[in-house]
C-alpha positions in Angstrom: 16.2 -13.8 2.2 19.9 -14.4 3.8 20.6 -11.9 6.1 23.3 -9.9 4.2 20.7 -9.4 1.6 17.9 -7.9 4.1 20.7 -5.4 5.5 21.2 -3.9 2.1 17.3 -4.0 0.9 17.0 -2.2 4.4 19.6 0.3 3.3 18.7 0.7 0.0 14.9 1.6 1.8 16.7 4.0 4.4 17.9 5.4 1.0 14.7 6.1 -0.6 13.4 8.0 3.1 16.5 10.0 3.4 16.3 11.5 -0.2 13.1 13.4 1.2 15.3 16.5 2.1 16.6 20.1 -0.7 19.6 19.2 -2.6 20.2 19.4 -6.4 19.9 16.7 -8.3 19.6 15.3 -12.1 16.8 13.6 -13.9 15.9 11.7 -16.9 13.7 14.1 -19.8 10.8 12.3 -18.8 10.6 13.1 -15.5 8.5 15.9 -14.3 10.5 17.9 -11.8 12.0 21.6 -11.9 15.7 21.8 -12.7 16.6 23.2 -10.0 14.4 24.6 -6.1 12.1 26.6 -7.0 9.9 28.8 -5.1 6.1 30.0 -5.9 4.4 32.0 -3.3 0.3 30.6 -3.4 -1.0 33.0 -0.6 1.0 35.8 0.6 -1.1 36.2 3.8 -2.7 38.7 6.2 -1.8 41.8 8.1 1.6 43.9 7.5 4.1 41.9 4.9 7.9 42.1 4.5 10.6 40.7 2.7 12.2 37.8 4.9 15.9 37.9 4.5 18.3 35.6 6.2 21.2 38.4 8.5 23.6 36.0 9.8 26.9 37.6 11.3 30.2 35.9 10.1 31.3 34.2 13.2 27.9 33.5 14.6 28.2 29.8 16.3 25.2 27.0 17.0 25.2 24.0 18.3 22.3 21.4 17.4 21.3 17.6 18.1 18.6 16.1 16.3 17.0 12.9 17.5 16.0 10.1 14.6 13.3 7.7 15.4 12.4 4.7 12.5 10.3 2.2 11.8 10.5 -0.2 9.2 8.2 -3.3 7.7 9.8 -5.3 5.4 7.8 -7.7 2.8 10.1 -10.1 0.5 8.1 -12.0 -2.3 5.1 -11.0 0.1 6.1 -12.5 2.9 7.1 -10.7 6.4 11.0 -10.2 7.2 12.1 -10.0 9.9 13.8 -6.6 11.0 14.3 -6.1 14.6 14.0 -3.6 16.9 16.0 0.1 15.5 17.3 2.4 18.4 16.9 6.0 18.7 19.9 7.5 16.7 21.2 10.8 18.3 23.5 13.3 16.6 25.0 16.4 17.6 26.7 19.1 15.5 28.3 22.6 15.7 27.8 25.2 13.1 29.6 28.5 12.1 29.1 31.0 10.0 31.6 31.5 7.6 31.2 34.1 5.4 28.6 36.5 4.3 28.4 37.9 0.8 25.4 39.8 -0.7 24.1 37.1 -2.5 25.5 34.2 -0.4 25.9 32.4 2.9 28.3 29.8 3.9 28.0 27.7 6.9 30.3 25.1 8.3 29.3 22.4 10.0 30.8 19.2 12.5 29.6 16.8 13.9 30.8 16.1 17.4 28.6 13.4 18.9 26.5 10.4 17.9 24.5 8.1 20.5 22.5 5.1 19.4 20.7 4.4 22.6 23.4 2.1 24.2 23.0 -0.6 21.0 27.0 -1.6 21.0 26.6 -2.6 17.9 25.2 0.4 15.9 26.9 2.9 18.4 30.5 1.9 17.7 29.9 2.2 13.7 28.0 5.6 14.4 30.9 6.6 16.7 33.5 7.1 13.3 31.6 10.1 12.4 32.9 11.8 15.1 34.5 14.4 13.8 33.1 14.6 10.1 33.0 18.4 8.5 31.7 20.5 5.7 30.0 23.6 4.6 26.8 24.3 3.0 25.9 27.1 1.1 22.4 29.1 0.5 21.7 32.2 -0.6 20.0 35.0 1.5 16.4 33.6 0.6 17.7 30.1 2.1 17.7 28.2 -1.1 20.4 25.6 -1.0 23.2 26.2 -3.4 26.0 23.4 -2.5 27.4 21.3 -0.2 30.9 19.6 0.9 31.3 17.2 3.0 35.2 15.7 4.6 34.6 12.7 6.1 36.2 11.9 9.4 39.4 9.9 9.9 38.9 6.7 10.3 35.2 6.5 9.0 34.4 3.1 8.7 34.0 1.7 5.2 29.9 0.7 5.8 29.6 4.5 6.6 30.7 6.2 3.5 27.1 6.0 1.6 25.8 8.0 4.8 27.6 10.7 4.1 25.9 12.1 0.8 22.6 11.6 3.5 24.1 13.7 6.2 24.6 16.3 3.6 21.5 16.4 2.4 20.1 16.2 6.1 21.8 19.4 7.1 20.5 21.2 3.4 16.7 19.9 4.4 17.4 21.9 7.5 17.7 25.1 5.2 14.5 27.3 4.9 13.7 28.1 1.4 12.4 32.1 1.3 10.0 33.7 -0.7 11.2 37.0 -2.9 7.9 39.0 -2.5 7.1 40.1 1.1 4.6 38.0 2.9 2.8 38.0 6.4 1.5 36.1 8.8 -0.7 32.8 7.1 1.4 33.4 3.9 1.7 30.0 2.2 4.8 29.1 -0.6 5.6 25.9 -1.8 9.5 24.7 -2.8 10.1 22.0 -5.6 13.3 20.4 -5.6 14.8 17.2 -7.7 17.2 15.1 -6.0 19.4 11.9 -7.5 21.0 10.1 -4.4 22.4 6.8 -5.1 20.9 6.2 -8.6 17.6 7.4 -7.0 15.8 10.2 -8.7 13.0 11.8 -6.9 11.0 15.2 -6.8 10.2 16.3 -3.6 7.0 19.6 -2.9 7.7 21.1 0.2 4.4 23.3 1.2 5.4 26.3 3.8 2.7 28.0 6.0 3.9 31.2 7.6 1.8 30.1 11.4 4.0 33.2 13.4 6.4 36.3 13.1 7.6 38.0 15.5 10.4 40.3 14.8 13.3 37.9 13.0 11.5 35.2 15.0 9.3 32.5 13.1 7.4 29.3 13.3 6.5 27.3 9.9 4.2 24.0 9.2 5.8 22.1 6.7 3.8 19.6 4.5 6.1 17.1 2.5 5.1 14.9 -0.7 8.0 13.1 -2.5 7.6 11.1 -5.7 10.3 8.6 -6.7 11.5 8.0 -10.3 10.8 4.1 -11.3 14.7 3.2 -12.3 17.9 1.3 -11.0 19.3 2.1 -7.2 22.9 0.9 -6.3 23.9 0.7 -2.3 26.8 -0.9 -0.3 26.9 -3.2 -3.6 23.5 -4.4 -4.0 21.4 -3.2 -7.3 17.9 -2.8 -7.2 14.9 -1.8 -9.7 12.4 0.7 -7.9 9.3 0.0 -9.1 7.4 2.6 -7.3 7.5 4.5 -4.5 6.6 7.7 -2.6 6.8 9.7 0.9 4.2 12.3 2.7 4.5 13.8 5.8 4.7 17.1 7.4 5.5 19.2 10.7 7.1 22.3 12.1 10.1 24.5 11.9 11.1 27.5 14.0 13.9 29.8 13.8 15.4 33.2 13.5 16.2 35.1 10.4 19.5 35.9 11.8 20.5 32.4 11.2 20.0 30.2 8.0 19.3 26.7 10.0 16.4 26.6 11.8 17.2 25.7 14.9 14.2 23.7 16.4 11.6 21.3 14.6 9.8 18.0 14.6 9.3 16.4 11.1 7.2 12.6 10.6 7.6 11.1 7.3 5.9 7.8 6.0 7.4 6.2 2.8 6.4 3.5 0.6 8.8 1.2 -2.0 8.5 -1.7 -4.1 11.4 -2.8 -5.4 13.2 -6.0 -7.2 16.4 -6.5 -5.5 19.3 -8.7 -7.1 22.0 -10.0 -5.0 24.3 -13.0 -6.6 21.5 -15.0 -7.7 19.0 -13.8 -6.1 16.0 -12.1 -7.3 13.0 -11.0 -5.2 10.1 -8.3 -5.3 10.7 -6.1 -1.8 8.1 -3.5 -0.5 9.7 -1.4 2.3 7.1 0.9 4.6 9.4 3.3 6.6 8.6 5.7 9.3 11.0 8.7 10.1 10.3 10.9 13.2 13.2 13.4 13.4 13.2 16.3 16.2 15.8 19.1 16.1 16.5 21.4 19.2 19.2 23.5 19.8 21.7 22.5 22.5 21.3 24.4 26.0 
């Protein structure tokens, strides 16, 4: 496989991962997936319960980085590609909140810093998001609503496919609430469909309740993601997925008086097959990506 072709199979795979996050998306009849997130309380847990509600303050500020670790194998017409060694991709934001309504929160969001581990290469693409900006919008359970996203000037071209990612990044960083009042070992689950790139997919997020205290709280997170068999377009290249699917799980932590949580450490595998077409080419792919992504909020 010429080189161009493996950058754009390995985007196309980065693709697949980065769907796993809560944004609303279409999907063809046939695929099984709520219209929209929904949220279904399966155990609401022990000891006194109450009605978790997001109380931001307009004005309220937060600054975040979260740290992206990936690994990825890479099969071509079964045979091994080649795919180097990936850096450790920093990125830093700053938040706001915007406006508080009684059925609605807006935050806005920037992103003010990117490191890529000192790789030249990768850095000085990275480096054009500098300065990228948007909103996101939930309501007061957490439940994503919508997104906007102004890229920065002078993005570079390669980058522009990111930035539906980055959106949908900052929404999996939302906390989807359950309406009845819960305690302590409650369990809820979120279903959410998602189309990014062509890609349809219908992610289960499972929430465990593991500590309250006060507006303070600490969650496990278990992740499954099924993706819709169907064309995928990136960066120019068109694809067939064939199959594929993601599981993986960790922890979130936060306060109720802001809609982000503000500290967390996620692992996701995911597994693609996938005929890719390039000019003349044609070849069966299967992609196994690793994510680890930590999120901590800047001292």
């Amino acid at each position: 496989m010429r080189a161009s072709a493996f950058a754009a199979t390995a985007a196309l795979a980065l693709t697949a991962l980065t769907a796993c996050t809560n944004a609303v998306g279409g999907g063809a009849d046939d695929f099984d997936c709520a219209e929209s997130p929904t949220v279904s309380v399966d155990d609401n847990g022990s000891g006194p319960k109450s009605e978790l509600r997001f109380t931001p303050k307009e004005g309220d500020k937060l600054a975040l980085d979260m740290d992206m670790d990936m690994s990825m194998s890479v099969r071509a017409d079964g045979s091994s590609v080649p795919t180097g060694d990936i850096p450790t991709i920093t990125m830093g934001m700053t938040t706001k909140i915007e406006r508080v309504t009684d059925d609605e929160i807006e935050t806005s969001f920037e992103y003010d810093k990117v490191d890529a581990g000192g790789d030249p290469t990768v850095e000085s693409t990275l480096q054009t998001l500098v300065g990228t900006s948007g909103s996101i919008t939930t309501d007061l359970n957490g439940v994503y609503r919508d997104a906007s996203i102004d890229p920065a000037p002078g993005l570079d071209p390669t980058m522009e496919t990111t930035l539906e990612q980055l959106e949908q990044q900052l929404a999996n960083m939302t906390v989807p609430l359950p309406d009845e009042p819960v305690g302590e070992g409650a369990d809820w689950e979120v279903e959410t469909p998602i189309e990014l790139n062509g890609l349809r997919t219908c992610n289960t997020y499972k929430y465990t309740l593991d500590e309250l205290d006060g507006s303070e709280y600490t969650l496990d997170v278990e992740i499954n993601q099924q993706m819709a068999p169907g064309p995928i377009e990136q960066n120019g290249v068109e694809a067939e997925l064939v199959d594929g699917s993601s599981a993986g799980g960790g922890t979130m932590s936060g306060s109720l008086e802001l809609p982000l949580a503000v500290s967390g450490s996620t692992n996701v595998d995911s597994s693609t097959k996938m005929e890719v077409e390039q000019g003349d080419d044609s070849q069966e792919v299967e992609s196994d990506v690793g994510v680890d992504v930590t999120i901590n909020e800047r001292g």
